[in-house]
Backbone as CSV, one residue per row, in Angstrom:
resi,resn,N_x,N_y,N_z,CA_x,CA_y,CA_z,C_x,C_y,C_z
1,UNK,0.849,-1.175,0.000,0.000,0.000,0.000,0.890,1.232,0.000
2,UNK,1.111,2.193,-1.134,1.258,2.974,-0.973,1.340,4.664,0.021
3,UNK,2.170,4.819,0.718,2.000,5.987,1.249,1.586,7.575,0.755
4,UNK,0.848,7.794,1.198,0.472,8.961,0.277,1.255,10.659,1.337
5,UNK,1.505,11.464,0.391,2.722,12.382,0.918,1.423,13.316,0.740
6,UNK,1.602,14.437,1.899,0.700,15.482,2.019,1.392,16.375,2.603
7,UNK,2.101,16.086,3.440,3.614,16.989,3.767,4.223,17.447,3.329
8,UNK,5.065,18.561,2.461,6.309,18.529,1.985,6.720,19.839,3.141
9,UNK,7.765,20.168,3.615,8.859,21.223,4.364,10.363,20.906,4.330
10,UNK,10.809,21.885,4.616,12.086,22.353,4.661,12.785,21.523,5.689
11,UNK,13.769,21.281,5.476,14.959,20.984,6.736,14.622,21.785,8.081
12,UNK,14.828,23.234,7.646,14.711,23.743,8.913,13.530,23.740,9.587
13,UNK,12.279,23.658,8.989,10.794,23.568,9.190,10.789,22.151,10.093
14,UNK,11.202,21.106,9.477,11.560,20.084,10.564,12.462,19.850,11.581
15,UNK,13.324,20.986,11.702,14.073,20.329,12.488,13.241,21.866,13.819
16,UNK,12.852,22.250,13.148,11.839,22.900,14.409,10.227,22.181,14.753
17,UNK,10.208,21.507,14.015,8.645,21.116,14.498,8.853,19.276,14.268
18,UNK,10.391,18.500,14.583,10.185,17.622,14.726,9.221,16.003,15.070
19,UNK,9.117,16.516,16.455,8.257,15.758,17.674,6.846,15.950,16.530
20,UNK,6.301,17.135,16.739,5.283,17.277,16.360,4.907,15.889,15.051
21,UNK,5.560,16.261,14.203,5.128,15.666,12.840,5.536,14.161,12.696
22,UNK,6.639,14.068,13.860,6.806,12.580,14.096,5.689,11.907,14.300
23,UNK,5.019,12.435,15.768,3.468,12.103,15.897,2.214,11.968,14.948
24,UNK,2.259,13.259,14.131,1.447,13.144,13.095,1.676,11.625,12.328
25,UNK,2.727,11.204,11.827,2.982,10.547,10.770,2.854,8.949,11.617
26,UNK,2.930,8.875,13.089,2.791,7.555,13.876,1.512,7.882,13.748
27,UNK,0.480,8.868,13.965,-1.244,8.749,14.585,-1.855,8.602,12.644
28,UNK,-1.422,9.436,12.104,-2.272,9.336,10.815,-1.647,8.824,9.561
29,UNK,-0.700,8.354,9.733,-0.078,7.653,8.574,0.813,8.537,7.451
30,UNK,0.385,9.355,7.139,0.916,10.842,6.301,2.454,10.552,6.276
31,UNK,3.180,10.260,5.296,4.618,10.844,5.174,4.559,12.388,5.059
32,UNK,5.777,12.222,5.413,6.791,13.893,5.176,8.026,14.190,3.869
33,UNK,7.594,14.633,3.246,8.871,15.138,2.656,9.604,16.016,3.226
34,UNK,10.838,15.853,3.545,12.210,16.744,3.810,12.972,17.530,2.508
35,UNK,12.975,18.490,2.466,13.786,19.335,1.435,14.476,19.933,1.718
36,UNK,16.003,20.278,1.161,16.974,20.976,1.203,16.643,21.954,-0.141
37,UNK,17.101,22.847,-0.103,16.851,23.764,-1.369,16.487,23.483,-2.410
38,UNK,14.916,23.006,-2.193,14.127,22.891,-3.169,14.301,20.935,-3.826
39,UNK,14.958,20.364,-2.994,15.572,19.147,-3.462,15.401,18.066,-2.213
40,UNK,14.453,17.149,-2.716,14.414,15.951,-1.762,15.439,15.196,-0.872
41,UNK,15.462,15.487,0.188,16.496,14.579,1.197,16.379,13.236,1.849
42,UNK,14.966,13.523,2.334,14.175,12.775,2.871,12.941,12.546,3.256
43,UNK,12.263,11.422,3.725,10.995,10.894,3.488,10.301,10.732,5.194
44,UNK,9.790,10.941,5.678,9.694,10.098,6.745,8.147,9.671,6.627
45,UNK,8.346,8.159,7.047,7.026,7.284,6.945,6.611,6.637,7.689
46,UNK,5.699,6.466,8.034,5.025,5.124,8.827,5.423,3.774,8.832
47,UNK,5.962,3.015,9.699,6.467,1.794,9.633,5.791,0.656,8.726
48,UNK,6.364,-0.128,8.269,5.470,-1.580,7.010,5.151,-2.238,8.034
49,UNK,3.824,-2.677,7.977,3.369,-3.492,9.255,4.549,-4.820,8.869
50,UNK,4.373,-5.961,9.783,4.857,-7.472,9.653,4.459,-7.908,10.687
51,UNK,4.608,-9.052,10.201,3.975,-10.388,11.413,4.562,-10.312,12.863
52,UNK,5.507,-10.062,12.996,6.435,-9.491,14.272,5.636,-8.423,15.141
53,UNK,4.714,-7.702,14.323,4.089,-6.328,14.678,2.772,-7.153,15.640
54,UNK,2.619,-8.027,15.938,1.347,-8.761,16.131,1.477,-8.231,17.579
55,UNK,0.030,-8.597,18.270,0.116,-8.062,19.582,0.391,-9.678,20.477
56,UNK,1.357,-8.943,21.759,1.579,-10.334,22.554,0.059,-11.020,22.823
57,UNK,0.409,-12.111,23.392,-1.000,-12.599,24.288,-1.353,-11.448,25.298
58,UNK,-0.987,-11.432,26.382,-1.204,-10.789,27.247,-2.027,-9.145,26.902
59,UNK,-1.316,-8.872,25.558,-1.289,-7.564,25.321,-2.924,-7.486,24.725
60,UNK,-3.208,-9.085,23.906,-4.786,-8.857,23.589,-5.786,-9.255,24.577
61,UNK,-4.870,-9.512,25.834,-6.191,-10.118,26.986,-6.690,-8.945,27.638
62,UNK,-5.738,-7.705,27.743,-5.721,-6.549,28.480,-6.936,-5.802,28.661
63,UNK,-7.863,-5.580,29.624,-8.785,-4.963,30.269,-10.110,-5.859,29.544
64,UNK,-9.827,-7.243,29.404,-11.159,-8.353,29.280,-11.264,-9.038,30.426
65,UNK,-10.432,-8.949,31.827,-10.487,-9.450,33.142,-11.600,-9.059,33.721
66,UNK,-12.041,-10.022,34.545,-13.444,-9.125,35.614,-12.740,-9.832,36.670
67,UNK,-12.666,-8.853,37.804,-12.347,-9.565,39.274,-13.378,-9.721,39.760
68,UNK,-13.792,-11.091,40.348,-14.350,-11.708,41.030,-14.729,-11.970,42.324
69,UNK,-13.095,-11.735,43.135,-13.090,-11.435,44.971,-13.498,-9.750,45.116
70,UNK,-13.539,-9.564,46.292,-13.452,-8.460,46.739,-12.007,-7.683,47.006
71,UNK,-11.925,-6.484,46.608,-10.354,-5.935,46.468,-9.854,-6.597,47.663
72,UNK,-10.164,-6.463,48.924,-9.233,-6.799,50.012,-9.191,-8.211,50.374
73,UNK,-10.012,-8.919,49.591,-9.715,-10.173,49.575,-8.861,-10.970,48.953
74,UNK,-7.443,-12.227,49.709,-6.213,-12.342,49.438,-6.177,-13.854,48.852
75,UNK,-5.733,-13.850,47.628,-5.374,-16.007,47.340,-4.419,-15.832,48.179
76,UNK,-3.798,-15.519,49.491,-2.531,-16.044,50.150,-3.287,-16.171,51.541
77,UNK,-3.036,-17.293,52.763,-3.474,-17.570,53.694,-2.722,-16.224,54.347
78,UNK,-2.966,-15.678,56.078,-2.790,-15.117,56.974,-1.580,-15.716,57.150
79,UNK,-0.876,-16.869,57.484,0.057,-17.217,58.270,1.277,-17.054,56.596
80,UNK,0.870,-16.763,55.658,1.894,-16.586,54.444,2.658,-14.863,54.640
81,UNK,1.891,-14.614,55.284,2.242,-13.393,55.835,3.254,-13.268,57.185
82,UNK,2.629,-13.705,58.150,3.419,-13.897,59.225,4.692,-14.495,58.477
83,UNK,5.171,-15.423,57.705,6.498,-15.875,57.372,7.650,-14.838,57.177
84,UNK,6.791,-13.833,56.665,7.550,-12.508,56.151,8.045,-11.521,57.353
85,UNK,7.541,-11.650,58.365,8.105,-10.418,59.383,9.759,-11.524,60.250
């Protein structure tokens, strides 16, 4: 899939509004063109997804938990405690 460029600025235009457009280009996909006097330097783009990019387990279980006990209620007996002082 093609990236589509909607950006074009200056060197110095980026190197003052870095952060900013970094973000832009991670949240909305948008490359940047970089120009030096009137002449392409550089590109900056959104990463190529890959299979590596997948989310861990854990990472797709995240906020599908329901707790069940009551907060102050412990899976560890009273005397698992006492061991500790």
């Amino acid at each position: 899939m093609p990236t589509t460029i909607k950006i074009v600025i200056s060197v110095t235009e980026f190197r003052a509004h870095c952060l900013e457009l970094i973000r832009q280009v991670e949240a909305g996909g948008e490359a940047v063109d970089i120009k030096r006097h009137g002449r392409l330097v550089a590109r900056l783009t959104p990463p190529v997804s890959s299979p590596n990019d997948t989310p861990r387990t854990w990472e797709t279980l995240r906020g599908s938990g329901v707790l069940l006990g009551d907060p102050e209620e412990s899976v560890l007996e009273a005397s698992a405690f006492d061991a500790l002082r």
